[in-house]
N, C-alpha and C positions, 0 to 999 in steps of 0.2 A: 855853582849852580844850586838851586834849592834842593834839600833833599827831598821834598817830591814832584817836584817833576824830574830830579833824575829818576827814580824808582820807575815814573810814567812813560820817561824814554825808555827805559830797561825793557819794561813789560811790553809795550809796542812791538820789540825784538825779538821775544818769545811768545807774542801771541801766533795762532793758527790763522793763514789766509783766510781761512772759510768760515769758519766760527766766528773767526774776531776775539777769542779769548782764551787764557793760558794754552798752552801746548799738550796737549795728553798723548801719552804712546806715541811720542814723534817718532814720522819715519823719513827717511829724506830718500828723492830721486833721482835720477840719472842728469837729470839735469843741473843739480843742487840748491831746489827749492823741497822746503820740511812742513810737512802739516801733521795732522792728528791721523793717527791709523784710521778710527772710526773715520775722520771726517771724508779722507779723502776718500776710502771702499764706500760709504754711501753717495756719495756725489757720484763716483762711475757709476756706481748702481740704479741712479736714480737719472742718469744721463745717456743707458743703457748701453756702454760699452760693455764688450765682454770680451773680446780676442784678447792673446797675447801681444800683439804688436797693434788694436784697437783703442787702446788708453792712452790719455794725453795728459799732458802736465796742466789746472786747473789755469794759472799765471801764465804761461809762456807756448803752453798748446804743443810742447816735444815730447813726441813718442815716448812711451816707459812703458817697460818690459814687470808687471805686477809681480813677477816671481823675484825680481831682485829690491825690491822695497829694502833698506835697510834700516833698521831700529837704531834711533840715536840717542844711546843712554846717558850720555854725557852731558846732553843736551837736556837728557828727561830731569839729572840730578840738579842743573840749573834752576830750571823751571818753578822745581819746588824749593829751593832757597828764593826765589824772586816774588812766590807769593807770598812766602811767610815775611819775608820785607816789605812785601807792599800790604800786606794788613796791619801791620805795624805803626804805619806810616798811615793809612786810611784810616785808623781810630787817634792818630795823633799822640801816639804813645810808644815807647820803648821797652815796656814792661809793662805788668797788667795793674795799673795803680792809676786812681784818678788824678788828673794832674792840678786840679784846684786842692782836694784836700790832703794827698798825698797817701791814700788809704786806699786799702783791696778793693778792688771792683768786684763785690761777689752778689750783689742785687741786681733785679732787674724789673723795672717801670713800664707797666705793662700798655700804659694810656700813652706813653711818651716812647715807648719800644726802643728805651738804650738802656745800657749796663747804666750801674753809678756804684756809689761808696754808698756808707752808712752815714756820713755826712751828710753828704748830698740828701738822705731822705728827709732829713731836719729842715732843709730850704724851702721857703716857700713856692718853689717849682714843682717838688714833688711832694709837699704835707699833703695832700687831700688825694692823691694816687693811690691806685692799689701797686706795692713795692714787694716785691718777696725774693729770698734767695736763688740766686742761679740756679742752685743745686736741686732745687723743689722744682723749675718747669725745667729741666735739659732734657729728659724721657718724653716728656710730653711733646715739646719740638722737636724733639726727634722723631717720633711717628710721625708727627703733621707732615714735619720734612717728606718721611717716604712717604706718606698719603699721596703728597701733590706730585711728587714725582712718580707717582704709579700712573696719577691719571694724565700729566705731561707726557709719558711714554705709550700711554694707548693714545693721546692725541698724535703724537707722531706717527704713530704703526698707521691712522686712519690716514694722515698724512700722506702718508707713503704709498697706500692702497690707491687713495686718491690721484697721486703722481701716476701710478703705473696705469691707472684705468687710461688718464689722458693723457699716456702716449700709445697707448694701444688701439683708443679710439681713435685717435691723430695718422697711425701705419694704417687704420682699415679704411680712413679718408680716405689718405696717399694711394693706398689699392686702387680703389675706385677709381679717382682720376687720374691713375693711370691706366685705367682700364678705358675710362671714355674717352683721353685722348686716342687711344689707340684705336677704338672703335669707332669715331670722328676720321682717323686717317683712312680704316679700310670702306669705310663704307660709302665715299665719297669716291674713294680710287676703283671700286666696285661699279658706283654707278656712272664714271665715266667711261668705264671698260665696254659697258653695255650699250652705253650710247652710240661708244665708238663703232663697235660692231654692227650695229643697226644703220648706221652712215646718220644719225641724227647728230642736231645741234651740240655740243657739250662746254661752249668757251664761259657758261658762266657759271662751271660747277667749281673751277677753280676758286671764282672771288665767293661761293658761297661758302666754300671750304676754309678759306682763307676765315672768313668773316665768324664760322664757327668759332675755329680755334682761337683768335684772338678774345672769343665771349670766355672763352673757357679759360684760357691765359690770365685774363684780369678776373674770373671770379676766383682762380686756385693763387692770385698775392691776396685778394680780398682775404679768405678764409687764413692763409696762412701768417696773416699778419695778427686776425684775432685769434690764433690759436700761440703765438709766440706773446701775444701778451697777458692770456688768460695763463698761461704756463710761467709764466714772471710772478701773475699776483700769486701764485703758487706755490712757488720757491720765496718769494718773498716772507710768507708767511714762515713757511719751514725752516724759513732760517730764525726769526725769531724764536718760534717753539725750542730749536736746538739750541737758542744762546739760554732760554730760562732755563731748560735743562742741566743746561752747562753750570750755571749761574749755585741754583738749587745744590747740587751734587756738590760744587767746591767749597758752596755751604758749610754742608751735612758734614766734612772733612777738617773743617774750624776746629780751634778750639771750643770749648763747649761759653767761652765768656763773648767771645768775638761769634758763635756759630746764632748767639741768638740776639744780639745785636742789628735792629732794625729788621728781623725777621718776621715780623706780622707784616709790614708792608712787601716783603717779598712774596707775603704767600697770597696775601690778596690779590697783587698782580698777576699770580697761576691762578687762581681762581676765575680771575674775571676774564682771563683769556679766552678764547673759541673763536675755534676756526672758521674763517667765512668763507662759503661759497661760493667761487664765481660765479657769474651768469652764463647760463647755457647757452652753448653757440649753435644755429640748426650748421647742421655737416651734410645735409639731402642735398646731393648738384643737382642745381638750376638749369643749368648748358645741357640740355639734352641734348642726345645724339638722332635727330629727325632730318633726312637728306628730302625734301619736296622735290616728289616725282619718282622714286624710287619704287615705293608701291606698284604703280600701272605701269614700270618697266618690268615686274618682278612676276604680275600678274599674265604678263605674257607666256611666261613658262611655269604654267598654270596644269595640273596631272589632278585629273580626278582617280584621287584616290579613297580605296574604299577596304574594310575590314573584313580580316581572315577570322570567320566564328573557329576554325579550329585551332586556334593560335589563343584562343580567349579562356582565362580562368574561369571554374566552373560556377562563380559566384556574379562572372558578368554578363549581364543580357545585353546580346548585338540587337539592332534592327533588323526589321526583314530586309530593308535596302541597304544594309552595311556600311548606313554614313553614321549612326550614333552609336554610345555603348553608355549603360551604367550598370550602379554596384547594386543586384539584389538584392530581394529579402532574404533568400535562402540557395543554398548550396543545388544546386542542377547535376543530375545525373549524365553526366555526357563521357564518353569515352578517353581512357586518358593515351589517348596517341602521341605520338615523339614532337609533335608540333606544341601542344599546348601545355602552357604557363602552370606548375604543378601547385607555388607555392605564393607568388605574387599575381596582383592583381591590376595584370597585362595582356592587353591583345594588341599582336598588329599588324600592320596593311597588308593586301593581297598581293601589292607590286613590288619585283623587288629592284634596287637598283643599282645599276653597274658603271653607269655612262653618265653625261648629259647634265641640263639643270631642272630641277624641277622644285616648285610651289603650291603647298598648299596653305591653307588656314581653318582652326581648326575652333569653334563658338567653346570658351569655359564658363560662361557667365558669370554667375556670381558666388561659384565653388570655393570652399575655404583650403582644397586639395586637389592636385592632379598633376601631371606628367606627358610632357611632348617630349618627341622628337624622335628620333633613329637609331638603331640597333645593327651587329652584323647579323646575320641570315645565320650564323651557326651558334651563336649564344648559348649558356644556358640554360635550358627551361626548366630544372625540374627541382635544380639545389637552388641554395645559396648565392646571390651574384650581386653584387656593386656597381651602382647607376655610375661608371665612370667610363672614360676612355680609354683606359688600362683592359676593361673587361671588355670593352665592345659596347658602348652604351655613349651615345652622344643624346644627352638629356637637362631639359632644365623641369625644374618641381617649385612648385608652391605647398607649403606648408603651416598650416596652423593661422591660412590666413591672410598672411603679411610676411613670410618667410620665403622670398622666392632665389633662392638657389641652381647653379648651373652642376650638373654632376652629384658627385658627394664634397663632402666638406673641405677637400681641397680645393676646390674652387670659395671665393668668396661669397657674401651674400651680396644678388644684385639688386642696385640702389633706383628703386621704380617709385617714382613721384604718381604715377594713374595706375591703380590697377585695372591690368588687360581683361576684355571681356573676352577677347576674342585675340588669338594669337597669326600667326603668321610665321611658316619655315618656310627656306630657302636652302634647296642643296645643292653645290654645285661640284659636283663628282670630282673632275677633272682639277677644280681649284683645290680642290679638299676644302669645302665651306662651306658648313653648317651652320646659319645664324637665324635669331629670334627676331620676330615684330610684334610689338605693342598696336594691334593693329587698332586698338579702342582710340587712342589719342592721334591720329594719322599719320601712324606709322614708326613708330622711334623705333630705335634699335632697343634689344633686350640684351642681347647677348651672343658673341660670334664664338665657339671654341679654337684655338689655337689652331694654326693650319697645319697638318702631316698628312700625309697618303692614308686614302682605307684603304684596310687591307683584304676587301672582299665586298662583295654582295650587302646592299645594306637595306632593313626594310623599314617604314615609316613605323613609330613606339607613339600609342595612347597606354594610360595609366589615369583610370578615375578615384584611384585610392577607394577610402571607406567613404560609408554614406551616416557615419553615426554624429556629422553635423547636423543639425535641420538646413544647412545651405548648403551641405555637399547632397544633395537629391538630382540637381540637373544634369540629364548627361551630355558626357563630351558630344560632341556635335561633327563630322566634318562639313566644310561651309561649300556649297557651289558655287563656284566662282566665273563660268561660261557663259557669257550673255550680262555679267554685271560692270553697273555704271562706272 
C-alpha cells in the first residue's frame, strides 16, 4: 500500500466521530465507541441532556452513565505518533530538508506560503518573492495563530448562545401548543357539557373538535419541521467553526517549519468565516382555540357583578354605580379597614362565590396594564402576596403592553395573536373552572387554570395597575350583559 494513504487509513481510525479530526482527550463509552472529551460534553450540552441515565451514545443512541467516561491514554499516545506521521507524509518528506535540493528548509515564501531551501530562493519561482527565514516570522504566526483563534472561540461561544436561545425558544413553542391543545380539548368538552344539560343540539361539536385539532396537528409538523431544519443549518455551521478550530490549534502545536507552512491560507479562511443567520421562523399559533357558540351559551350564566369601594386601594376611584374603577391622581383619605388593599392596587366584587357558574365581562380597552379575575375571600390585604394559586389568586395580567401572563411567572407567557379589548370570565365552582375569553375577536380562549377544588369563598379581582402610560388612563369597566344581542 502507499505510504499515504496508509497513514490516511490510520488516521480515519483515530479520528473523533463528531469533529472528524484527530482524537483529543479520548474518552471511550460503555458501549465502546471513543470520541473527544470536549466533543462529546458539548454535543450533550448542546443537545440538552442532563441526567445521569439521560445521555446517549452520539453513533449508536445507548445509554451512558457520564460518571464512568473513561480516559483512553493509550489511545491518546497513538494519536500523537499518527499526526506526527502524517505531517510527514503531508509535506512529502521524512526529515526537514527540501527534497529537490537536499538543503534545510529554513525560509519561508510569503507570496507562495510554503517553506523552501536557500536553493530554491535562486529559482525562478521564487527570484522576485519576498523570502525570509523561518526563524524571523515564527512569533509573528504565532500571535496571528492565537489572534484567529480568539475570535473562532468567541464565534463559537456566540454559536452556542445561539443554539441554547433555539432551543429554548423551541420548549416555550412546545409549551404553548401544548397548552392549546389542551385548551382545544376542554373547551369543546365544556361546551358540549352545556349543551347537554340544556337538552340542545350538540352532535356537531364533535366534528368541529375534531376539525380543530387536526388544524393544530398539521400546523405543530408544519412548524416542527422548520424548526428541525433551522437547528441543522445550526449545527451545521458549529461543526465547521469546531473543525477550524481544531484545525488552527493542531497548527499552533507543529513544528514551527511545518506550523507556518500554507498558514496565510489557513487564516484567511478564519477570517473570511461568519456565521449566518437563519431566517426567522414566526412561532405565533395560528390554530386558535375559538368554539362558535360558546359565548351566548356562557352568556347565559351571566351575574351582574359589581365593586366593593371598601376592598379598593386608596389610590383607586370606584364609580358611583360600581361597574368602573381607575388609577388616580392622588392618594384618597379613606379608612383603612381589614377589607381593603393596603399595598396593591386591587379592589374587588361585592359577590362572593361559593356555588354554581357564573359570567362576566369586563371592557380593558386599550390599557397597556391590568388584572382579572378571582381571589379567595380571605387573602391578604395588607402584606406582600403573589398573583398565584399557591396564594389564593386565580389571575391573568397584561403587562408592558404585549406581555399577557396567567399568575406569576410560573405560568408561561400567553400566546394572543388580537389584543383583547374586552375580556370574558367564566367560573364554574363545582368544575373548579376558571378560564379567560378574548372576547374582542369572538370569543377565543385566553387561558383556563388547571383544574383543583377552591378551597373557599371566592370573589371576582380587577387590578388597573398604574396610569403613568398615557394609555393606561381608561378604566376597567364592568360590561352589562342583560338584554345584549
Amino acid at each position: 500500500m502507499d505510504p499515504a494513504a496508509l497513514v490516511e487509513a490510520i488516521v480515519e481510525e483515530v479520528n473523533c466521530p463528531i469533529c472528524m479530526t484527530f482524537l483529543r482527550e479520548p474518552v471511550s463509552i460503555s458501549c465502546g465507541h471513543t470520541f473527544c472529551h470536549s466533543c462529546l460534553s458539548g454535543l450533550w450540552k448542546l443537545s440538552g441532556e442532563s441526567q445521569d441515565w439521560g445521555y446517549t451514545c452520539p453513533l449508536c443512541r445507548a445509554p451512558v452513565q457520564p460518571r464512568k467516561l473513561r480516559p483512553n491514554w493509550q489511545l491518546a499516545s497513538v494519536v500523537d505518533k499518527v499526526r506526527l506521521l502524517g505531517f510527514c507524509v503531508e509535506m512529502g518528506l521524512k526529515t526537514d530538508v527540501c527534497t529537490l535540493h537536499k538543503e534545510p528548509l529554513t525560509m519561508f515564501c510569503k507570496e507562495d506560503d510554503v517553506v523552501t531551501c536557500k536553493a530554491c530562493n535562486q529559482s525562478p519561482a521564487h527570484e522576485a518573492h519576498s523570502v525570509v527565514p523561518v526563524k524571523d516570522v515564527a512569533w509573528e504566526y504565532k500571535w496571528k495563530l492565537q489572534e484567529a483563534l480568539g475570535l473562532l472561540r468567541k464565534g463559537q461561544e456566540e454559536a452556542w448562545k445561539l443554539e441554547v436561545r433555539e432551543k429554548e425558544q423551541a420548549a416555550r413553542w412546545k409549551t404553548q401548543m401544548e397548552i392549546r391543545k389542551q385548551s382545544i380539548l376542554w373547551e369543546f368538552e365544556k361546551y358540549q357539557q352545556l349543551l347537554k344539560e340544556k337538552e340542545l343540539p350538540c352532535a356537531q361539536v364533535e366534528e368541529e373538535a375534531a376539525a380543530a385539532q387536526a388544524s393544530l396537528e398539521q400546523e405543530e409538523r408544519e412548524t416542527l419541521n422548520k424548526l428541525e431544519l433551522r437547528h441543522e443549518k445550526i449545527i451545521q455551521q458549529s461543526q465547521v467553526l469546531w473543525r477550524m478550530i481544531v484545525e488552527l490549534e493542531e497548527r499552533s502545536q507543529r513544528p514551527v517549519r511545518w506550523m507556518v507552512q500554507g498558514i496565510q491560507e489557513a487564516l484567511n479562511r478564519s477570517k473570511s468565516w461568519s456565521f449566518q443567520q437563519p431566517e426567522p421562523i414566526s412561532l405565533e399559533l395560528k390554530t386558535g382555540c375559538c368554539v362558535p357558540g360558546l359565548r351566548e351559551i356562557l352568556k347565559t350564566y351571566a351575574v351582574d357583578v359589581r365593586l366593593d369601594p371598601d376592598t379598593a386601594y386608596s389610590r383607586l376611584v370606584v364609580s358611583k354605580d360600581r361597574k368602573s374603577v381607575h388609577y388616580g391622581d392622588t392618594q384618597q383619605n379613606l379608612p383603612d379597614n381589614p377589607e381593603r388593599f393596603y399595598r396593591y392596587n386591587i379592589v374587588l366584587g361585592s359577590q362572593c362565590i361559593s356555588s354554581g357558574r357564573h359570567y362576566w365581562e369586563v371592557e380593558v380597552g386599550n390599557r397597556s396594564e391590568w388584572g382579572l379575575g378571582v381571589c379567595m375571600e380571605n387573602v391578604d390585604r395588607k402584606e406582600v402576596v403573589y398573583l398565584s394559586p399557591h396564594y389564593g389568586f386565580w389571575v391573568i395580567r397584561l403587562r408592558k403592553g404585549t406581555e399577557y401572563r396567567a399568575g406569576t411567572d410560573e405560568y408561561p407567557l400567553l400566546p394572543l395573536s388580537v389584543p383583547p379589548h374586552r375580556v370574558g370570565i367564566f367560573l364554574d365552582y363545582e368544575a373548579h373552572d376558571i378560564s379567560f375569553y378574548n372576547v374582542t375577536d369572538d370569543g377565543s380562549h385566553i387561558f383556563t387554570f388547571p383544574h383543583y377544588p377552591f378551597p373557599g369563598r371566592l370573589l371576582p379581582y380587577f387590578s388597573p395597575c398604574y396610569s403613568i402610560a398615557t394609555n393606561n388612563t381608561t378604566p376597567l369597566t364592568i360590561c352589562s350583559l342583560v338584554g345584549e344581542d
